[in-house]
PyMOL CGO cylinders between C-alpha atoms (Angstrom):
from pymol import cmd
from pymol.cgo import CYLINDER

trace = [
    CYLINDER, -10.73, 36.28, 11.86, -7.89, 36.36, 9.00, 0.3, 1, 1, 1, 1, 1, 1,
    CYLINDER, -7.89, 36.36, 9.00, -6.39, 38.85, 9.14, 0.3, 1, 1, 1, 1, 1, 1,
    CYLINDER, -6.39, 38.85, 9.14, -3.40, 38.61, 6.40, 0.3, 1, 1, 1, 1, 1, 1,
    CYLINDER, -3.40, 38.61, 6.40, -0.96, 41.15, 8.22, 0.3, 1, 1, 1, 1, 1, 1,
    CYLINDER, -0.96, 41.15, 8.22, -1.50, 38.94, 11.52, 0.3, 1, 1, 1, 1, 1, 1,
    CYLINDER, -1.50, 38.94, 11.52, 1.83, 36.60, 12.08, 0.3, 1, 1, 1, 1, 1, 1,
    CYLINDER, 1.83, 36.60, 12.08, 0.08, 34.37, 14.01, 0.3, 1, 1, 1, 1, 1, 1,
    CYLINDER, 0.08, 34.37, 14.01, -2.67, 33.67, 12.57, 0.3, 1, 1, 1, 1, 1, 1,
    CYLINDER, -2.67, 33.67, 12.57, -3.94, 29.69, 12.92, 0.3, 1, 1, 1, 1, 1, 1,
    CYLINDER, -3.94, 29.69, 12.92, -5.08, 29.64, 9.63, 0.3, 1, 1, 1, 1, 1, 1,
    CYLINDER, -5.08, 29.64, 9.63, -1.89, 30.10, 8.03, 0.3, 1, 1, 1, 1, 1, 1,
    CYLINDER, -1.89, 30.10, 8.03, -0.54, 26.31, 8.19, 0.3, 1, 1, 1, 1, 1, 1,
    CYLINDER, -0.54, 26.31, 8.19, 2.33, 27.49, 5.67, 0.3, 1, 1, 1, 1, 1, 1,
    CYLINDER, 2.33, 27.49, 5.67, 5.41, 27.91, 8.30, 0.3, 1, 1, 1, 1, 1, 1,
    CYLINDER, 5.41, 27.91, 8.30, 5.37, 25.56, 10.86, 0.3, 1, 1, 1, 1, 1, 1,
    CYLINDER, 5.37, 25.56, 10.86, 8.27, 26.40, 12.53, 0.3, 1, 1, 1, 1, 1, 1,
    CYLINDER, 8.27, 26.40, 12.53, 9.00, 27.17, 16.51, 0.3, 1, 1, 1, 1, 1, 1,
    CYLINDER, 9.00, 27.17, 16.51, 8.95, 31.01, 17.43, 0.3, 1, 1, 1, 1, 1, 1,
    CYLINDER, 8.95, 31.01, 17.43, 11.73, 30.54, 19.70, 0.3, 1, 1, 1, 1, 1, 1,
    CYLINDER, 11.73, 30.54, 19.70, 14.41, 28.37, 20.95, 0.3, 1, 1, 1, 1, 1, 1,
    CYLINDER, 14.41, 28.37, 20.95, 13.86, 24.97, 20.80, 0.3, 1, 1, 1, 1, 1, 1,
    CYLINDER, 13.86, 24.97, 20.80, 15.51, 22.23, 23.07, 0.3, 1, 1, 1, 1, 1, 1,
    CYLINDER, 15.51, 22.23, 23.07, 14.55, 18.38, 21.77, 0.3, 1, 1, 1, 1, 1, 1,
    CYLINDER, 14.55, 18.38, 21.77, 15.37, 15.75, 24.58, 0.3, 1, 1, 1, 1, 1, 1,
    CYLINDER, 15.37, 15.75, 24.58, 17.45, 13.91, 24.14, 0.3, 1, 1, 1, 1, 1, 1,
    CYLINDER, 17.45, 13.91, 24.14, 16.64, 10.16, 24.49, 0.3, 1, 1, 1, 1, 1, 1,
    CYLINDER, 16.64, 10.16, 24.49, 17.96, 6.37, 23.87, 0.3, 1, 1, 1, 1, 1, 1,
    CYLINDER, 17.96, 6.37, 23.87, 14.39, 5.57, 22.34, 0.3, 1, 1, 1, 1, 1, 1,
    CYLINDER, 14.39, 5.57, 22.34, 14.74, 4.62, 18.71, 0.3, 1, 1, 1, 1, 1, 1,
    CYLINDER, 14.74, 4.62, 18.71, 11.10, 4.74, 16.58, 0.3, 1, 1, 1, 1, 1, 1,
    CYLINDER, 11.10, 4.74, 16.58, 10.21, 1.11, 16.59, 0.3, 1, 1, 1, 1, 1, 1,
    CYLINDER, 10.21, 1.11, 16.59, 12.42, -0.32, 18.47, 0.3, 1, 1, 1, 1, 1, 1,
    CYLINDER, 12.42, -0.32, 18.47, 10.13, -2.73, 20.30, 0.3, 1, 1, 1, 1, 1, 1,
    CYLINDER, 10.13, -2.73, 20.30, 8.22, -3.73, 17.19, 0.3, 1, 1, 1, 1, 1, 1,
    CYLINDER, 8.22, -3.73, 17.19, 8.61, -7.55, 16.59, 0.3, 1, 1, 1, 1, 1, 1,
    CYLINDER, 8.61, -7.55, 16.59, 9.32, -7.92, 12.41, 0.3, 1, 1, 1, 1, 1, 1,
    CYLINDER, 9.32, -7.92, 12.41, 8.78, -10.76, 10.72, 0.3, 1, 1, 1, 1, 1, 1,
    CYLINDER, 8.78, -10.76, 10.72, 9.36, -12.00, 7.33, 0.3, 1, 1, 1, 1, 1, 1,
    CYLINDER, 9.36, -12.00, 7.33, 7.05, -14.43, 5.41, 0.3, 1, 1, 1, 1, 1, 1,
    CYLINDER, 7.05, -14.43, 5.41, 8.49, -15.34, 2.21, 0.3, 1, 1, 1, 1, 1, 1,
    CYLINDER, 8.49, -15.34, 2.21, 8.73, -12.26, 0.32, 0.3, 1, 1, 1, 1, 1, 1,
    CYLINDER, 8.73, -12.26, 0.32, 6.06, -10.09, 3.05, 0.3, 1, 1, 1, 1, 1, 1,
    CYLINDER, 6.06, -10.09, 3.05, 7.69, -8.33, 6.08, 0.3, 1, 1, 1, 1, 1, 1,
    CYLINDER, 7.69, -8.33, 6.08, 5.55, -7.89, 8.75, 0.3, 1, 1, 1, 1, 1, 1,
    CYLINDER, 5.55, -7.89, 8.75, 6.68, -4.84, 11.17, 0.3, 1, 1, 1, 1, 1, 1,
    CYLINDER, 6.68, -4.84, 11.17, 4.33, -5.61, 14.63, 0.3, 1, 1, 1, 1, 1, 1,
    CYLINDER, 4.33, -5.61, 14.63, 3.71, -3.02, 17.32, 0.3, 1, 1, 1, 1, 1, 1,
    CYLINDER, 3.71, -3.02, 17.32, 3.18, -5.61, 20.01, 0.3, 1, 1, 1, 1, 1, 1,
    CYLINDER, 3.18, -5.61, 20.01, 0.46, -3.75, 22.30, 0.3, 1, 1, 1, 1, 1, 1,
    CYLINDER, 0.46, -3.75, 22.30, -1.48, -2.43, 19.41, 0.3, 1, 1, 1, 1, 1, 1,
    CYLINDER, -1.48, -2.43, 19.41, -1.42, -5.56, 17.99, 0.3, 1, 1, 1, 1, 1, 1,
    CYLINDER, -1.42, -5.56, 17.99, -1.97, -8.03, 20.82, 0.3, 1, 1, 1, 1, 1, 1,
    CYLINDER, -1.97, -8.03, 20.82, -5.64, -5.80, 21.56, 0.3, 1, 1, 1, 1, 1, 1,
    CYLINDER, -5.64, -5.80, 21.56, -7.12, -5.24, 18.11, 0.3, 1, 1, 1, 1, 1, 1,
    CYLINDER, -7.12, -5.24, 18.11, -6.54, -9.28, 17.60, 0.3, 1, 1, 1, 1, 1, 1,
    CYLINDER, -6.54, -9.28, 17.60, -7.83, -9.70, 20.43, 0.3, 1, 1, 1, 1, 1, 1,
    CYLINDER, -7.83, -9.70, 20.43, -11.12, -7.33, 19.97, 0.3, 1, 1, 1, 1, 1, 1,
    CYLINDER, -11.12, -7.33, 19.97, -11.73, -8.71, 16.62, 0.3, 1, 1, 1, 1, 1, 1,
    CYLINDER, -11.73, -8.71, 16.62, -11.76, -12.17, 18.07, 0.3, 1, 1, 1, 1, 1, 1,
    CYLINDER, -11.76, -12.17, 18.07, -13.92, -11.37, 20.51, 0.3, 1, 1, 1, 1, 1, 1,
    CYLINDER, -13.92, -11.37, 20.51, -16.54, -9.66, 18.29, 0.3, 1, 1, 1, 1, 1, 1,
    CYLINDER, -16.54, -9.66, 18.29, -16.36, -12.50, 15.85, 0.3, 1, 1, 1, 1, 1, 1,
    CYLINDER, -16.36, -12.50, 15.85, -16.96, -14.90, 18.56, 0.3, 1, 1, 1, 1, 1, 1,
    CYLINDER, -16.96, -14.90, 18.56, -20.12, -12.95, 20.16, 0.3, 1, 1, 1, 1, 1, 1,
    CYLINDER, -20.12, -12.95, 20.16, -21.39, -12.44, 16.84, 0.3, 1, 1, 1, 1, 1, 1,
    CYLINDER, -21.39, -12.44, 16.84, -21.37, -16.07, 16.41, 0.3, 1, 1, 1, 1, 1, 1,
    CYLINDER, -21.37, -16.07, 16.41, -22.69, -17.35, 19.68, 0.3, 1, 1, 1, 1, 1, 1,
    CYLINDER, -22.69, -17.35, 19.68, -25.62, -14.91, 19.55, 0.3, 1, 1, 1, 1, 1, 1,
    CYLINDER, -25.62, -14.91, 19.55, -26.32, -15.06, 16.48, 0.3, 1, 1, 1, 1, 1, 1,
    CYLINDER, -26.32, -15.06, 16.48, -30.21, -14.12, 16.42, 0.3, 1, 1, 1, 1, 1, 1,
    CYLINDER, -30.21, -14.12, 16.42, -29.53, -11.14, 18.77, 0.3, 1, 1, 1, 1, 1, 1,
    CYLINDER, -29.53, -11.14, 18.77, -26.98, -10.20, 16.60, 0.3, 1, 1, 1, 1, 1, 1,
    CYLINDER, -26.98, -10.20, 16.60, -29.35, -10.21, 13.35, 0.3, 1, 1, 1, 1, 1, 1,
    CYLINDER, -29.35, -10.21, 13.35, -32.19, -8.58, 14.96, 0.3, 1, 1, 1, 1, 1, 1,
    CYLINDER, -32.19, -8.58, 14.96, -29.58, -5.39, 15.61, 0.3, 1, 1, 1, 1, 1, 1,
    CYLINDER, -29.58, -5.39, 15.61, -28.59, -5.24, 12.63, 0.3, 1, 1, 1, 1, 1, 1,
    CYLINDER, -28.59, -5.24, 12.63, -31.85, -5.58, 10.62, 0.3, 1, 1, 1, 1, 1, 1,
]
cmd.load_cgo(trace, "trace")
């Protein structure tokens, strides 16, 4: 499986550059440029809107199940 005179061999993670020619495209996207940042005092928040808006909302709505059934909730987790 690895075999050291092999130049492609997967286990080898120490060059981990293309083989060939490589052609990026080219795009007007800048990384994070729809995040919302805000500043509290001295914290800076940096928010992915998406990602955010659904894990808030799936942590709210577990909290709130847990708390409205309560006793089912228990009896899973016993």
């Amino acid at each position: 499986m690895s075999d050291p005179t092999d130049p492609k061999d997967p286990t080898d993670a120490t060059d981990l550059s293309p083989d060939g020619d490589v052609n990026p495209i080219e795009t007007d996207y800048e990384i994070g440029q729809d995040n919302v940042q805000v500043s509290l005092g001295p914290l800076g928040l940096d928010i992915h809107n998406p990602v955010f808006l659904i894990s808030g909302l799936t942590i709210i709505a577990f909290v709130v199940f847990s708390l409205l059934m309560r006793e089912q909730a228990s009896a899973f987790f016993e």
